[in-house]
C-alpha positions in Angstrom: -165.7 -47.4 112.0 -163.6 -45.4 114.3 -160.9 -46.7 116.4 -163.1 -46.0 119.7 -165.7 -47.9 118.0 -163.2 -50.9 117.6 -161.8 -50.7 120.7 -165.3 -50.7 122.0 -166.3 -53.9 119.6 -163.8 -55.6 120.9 -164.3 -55.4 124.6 -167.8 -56.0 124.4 -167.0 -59.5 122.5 -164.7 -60.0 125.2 -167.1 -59.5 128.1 -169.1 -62.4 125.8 -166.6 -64.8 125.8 -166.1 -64.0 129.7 -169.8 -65.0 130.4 -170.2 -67.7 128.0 -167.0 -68.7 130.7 -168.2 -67.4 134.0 -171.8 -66.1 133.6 -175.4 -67.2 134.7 -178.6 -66.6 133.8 -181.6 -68.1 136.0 -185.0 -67.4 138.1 -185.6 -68.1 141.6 -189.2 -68.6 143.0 -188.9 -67.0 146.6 -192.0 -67.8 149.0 -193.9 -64.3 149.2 -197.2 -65.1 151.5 -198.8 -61.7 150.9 -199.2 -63.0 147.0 -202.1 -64.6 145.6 -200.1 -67.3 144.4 -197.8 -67.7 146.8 -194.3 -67.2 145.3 -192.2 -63.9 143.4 -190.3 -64.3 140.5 -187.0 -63.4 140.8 -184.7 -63.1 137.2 -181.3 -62.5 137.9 -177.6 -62.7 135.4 -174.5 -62.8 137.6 -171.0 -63.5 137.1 -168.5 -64.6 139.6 -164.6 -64.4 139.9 -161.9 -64.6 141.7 -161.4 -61.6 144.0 -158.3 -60.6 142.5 -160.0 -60.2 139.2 -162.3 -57.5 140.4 -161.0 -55.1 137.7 -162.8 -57.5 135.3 -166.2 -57.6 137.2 -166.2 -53.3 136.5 -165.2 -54.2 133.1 -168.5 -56.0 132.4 -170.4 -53.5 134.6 -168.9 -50.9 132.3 -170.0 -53.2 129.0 -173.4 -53.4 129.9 -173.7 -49.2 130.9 -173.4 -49.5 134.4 -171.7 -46.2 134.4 -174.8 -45.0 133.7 -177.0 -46.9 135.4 -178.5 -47.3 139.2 -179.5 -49.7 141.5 -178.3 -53.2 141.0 -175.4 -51.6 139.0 -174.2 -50.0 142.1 -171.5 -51.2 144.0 -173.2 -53.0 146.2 -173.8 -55.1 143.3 -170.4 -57.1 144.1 -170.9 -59.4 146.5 -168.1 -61.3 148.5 -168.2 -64.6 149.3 -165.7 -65.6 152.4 -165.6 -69.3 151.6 -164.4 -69.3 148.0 -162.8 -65.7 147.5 -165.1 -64.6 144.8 -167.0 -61.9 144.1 -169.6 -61.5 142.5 -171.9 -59.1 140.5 -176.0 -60.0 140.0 -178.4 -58.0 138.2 -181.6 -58.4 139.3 -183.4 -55.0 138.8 -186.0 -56.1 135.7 -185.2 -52.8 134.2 -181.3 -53.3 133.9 -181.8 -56.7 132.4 -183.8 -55.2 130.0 -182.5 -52.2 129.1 -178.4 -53.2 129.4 -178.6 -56.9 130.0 -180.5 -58.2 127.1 -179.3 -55.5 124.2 -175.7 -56.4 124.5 -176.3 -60.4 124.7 -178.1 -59.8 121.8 -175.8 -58.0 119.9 -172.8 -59.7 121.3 -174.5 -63.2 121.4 -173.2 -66.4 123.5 -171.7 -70.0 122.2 -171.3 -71.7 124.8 -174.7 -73.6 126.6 -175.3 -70.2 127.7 -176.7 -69.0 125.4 -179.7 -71.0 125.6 -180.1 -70.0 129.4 -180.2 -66.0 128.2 -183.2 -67.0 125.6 -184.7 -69.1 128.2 -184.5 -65.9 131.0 -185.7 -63.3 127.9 -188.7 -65.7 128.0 -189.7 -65.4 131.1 -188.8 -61.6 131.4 -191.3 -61.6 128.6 -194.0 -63.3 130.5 -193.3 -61.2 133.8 -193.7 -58.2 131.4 -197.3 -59.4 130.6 -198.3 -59.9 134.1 -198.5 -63.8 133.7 -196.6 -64.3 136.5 -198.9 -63.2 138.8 -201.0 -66.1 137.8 -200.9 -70.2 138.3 -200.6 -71.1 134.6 -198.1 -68.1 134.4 -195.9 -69.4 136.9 -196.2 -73.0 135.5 -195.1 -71.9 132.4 -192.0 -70.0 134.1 -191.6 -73.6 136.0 -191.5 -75.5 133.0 -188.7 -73.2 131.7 -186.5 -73.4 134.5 -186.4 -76.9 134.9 -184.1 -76.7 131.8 -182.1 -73.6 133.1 -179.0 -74.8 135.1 -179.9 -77.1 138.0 -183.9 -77.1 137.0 -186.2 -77.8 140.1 -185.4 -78.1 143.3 -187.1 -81.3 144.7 -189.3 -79.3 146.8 -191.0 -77.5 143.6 -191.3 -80.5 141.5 -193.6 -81.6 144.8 -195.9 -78.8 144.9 -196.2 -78.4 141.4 -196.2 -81.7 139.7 -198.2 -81.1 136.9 -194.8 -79.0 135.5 -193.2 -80.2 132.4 -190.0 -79.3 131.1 -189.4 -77.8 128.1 -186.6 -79.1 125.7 -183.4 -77.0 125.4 -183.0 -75.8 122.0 -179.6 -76.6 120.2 -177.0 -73.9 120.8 -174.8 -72.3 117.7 -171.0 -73.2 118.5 -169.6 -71.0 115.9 -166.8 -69.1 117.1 -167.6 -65.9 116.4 -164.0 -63.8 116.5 -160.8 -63.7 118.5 -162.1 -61.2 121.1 -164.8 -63.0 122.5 -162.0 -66.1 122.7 -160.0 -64.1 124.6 -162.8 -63.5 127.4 -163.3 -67.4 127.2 -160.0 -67.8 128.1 -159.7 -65.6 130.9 -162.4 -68.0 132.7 -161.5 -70.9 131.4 -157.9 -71.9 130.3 -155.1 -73.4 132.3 -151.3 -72.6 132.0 -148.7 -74.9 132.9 -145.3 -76.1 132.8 -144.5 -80.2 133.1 -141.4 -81.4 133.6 -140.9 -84.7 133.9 -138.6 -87.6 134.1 -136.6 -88.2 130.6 -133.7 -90.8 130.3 -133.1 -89.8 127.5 -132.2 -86.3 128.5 -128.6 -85.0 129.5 -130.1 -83.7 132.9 -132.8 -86.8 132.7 -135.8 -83.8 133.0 -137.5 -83.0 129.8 -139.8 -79.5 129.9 -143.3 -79.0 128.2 -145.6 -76.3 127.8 -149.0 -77.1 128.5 -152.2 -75.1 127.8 -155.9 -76.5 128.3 -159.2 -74.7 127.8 -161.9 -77.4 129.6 -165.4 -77.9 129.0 -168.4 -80.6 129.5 -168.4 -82.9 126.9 -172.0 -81.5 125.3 -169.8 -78.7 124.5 -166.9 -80.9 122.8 -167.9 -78.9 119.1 -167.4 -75.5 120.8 -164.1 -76.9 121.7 -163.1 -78.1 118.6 -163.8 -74.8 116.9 -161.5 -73.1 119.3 -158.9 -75.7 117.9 -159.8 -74.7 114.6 -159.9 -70.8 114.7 -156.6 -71.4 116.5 -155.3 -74.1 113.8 -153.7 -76.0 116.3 -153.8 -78.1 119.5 -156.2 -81.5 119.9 -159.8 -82.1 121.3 -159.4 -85.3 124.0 -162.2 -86.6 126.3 -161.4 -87.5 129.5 -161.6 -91.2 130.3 -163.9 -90.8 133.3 -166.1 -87.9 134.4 -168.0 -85.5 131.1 -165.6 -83.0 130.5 -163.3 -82.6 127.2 -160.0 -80.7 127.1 -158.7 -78.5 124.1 -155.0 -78.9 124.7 -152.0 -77.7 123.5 -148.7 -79.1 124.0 -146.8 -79.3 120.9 -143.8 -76.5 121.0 -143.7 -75.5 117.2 -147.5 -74.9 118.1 -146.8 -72.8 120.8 -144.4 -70.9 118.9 -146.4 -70.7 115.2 -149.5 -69.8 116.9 -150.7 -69.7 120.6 -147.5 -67.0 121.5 -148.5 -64.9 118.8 -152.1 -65.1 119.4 -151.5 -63.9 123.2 -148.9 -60.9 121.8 -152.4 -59.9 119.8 -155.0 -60.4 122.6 -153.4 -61.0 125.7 -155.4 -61.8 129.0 -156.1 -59.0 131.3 -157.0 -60.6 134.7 -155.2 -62.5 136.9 -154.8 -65.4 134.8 -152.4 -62.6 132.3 -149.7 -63.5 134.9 -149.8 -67.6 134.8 -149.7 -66.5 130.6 -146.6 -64.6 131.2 -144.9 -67.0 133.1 -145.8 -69.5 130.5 -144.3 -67.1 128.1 -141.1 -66.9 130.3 -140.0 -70.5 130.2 -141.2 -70.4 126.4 -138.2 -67.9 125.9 -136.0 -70.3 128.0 -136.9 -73.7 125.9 -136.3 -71.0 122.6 -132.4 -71.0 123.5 -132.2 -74.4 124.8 -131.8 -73.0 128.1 -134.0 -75.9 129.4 -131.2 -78.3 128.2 -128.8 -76.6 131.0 -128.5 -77.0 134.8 -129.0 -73.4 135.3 -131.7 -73.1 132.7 -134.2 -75.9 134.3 -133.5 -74.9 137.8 -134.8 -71.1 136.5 -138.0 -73.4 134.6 -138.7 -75.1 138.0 -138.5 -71.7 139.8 -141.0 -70.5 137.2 -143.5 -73.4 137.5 -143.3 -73.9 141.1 -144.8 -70.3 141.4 -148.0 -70.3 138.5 -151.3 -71.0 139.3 -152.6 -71.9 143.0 -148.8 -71.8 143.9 -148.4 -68.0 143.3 -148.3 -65.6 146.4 -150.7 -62.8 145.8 -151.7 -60.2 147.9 -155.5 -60.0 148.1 
């Protein structure tokens, strides 16, 4: 394999882990009166970030061909949304989905829940291909498959079609499959931090720890542990109220032996790189001891006090 080819391999596993973190697959029934049934299908796959991580939306439209393609894959694909700051890119031109879409989810499959939403949407691009849509039983069928696809039915479609029943979600492989898509998972879905706390028994009464948390719902609590285990370190914990579960890391010698090294090897690329290098930055503080000193924590507080929701970006 040639290193283009590798390089390629690799961000193409990445753009996986980045949906199985930020990514969507559904259908939407919109109310179309000139059709004999009353309703369109429309299949859709969209992925939304923050606005400052546009660079990794033309990533995955560069994954998935959009240099080459037309239509959805234009840039009026990325659509802004005022309230949040995202953007977001959606495919909904049956073509792309089947001719970029679908080949590289198949080739570069999901792990997360997701990937039970992309079969669940190839299904129903299959049934649109055979025309079925177009007819009651067709669209039940596509029914009964959406009510298991993200939020399912709306009330007012499980009123006019009651007859509907939902399918059952098929179990979903949580194998990690490499480093590279992890890497995409974590640009979605990881959190950096720096604590400091009250400690008596310090000299400066402040102790310092690293913090880094990847979270999930709890029916993905295996996926979770298999990122502990490719990364041989951290701990699985579920929350005492609410269904998520955290993979967390705060153990220093485990930041040192193996999450620093791991980001030296596959470091972020969005937005998020720069909560990761700050991260790293206090890491090289605590390394010294410089955490132990009043010139040293004040530097760590500077650090922390600027990460995350606290950091001034220009937008």
């Amino acid at each position: 394999m040639t290193q283009s080819n590798i390089k390629s391999s690799r961000l193409s596993w990445y753009v996986s882990g980045l949906v199985d973190a930020e990514g969507s697959f559904g259908v939407t029934l919109v109310r179309k009166e000139s059709s004999k049934i009353g309703y369109s299908v429309l299949i859709y796959f969209e992925i939304a970030l923050n606005k400052k991580d546009k660079q990794l939306l033309e990533i995955v439209k560069q994954v998935l061909g959009a240099a080459r393609a037309t239509g959805s894959f234009a840039e009026k694909s990325l659509y802004y949304n005022k309230k949040d700051n995202t953007l977001k890119l959606k495919v909904s031109n049956l073509d792309v989905l089947i001719n970029n879409v679908m080949p590289h989810f198949n080739k570069y499959p999901l792990f997360t829940q997701k990937r039970v939403d992309f079969l669940l949407m190839c299904k129903i691009i299959e049934l649109v291909q055979e025309k079925r849509h177009l007819t009651r039983e067709g669209l039940n069928e596509i029914l009964s498959i959406k009510a298991v696809m993200n939020l399912g039915l709306s009330d007012k479609l499980k009123k006019e079609f009651l007859t509907v029943k939902s399918l059952t979600r098929l179990p979903v492989n949580t194998g990690i499959p490499n480093k590279d898509w992890l890497e995409g998972f974590m640009e979605g879905e990881s959190c950096f931090y720096v604590k400091v706390y009250n400690s008596p028994r310090s000299k400066l009464n402040y102790a310092v720890q690293l913090v880094f948390i990847i979270t999930q719902h709890s029916r993905d609590k295996v996926l979770l542990e298999n990122i502990s285990t490719l990364l041989e370190c951290g701990r699985v914990e579920r929350r005492k109220s609410g269904e998520a579960c955290d993979f967390i890391v705060r153990s220093f010698d485990d930041f040192e032996k193996y999450m620093i090294p791991y980001w030296e090897n596959y470091p972020l690329i969005g937005n998020k790189s720069k909560d990761c290098l700050d991260l790293k930055r206090v890491y090289e503080i605590m390394l010294t001891k410089g955490h132990l000193t009043e010139e040293g924590l004040t530097k760590v507080v500077e650090i922390k006090n600027s990460m995350n929701t606290k950091r001034d970006v220009q937008v």
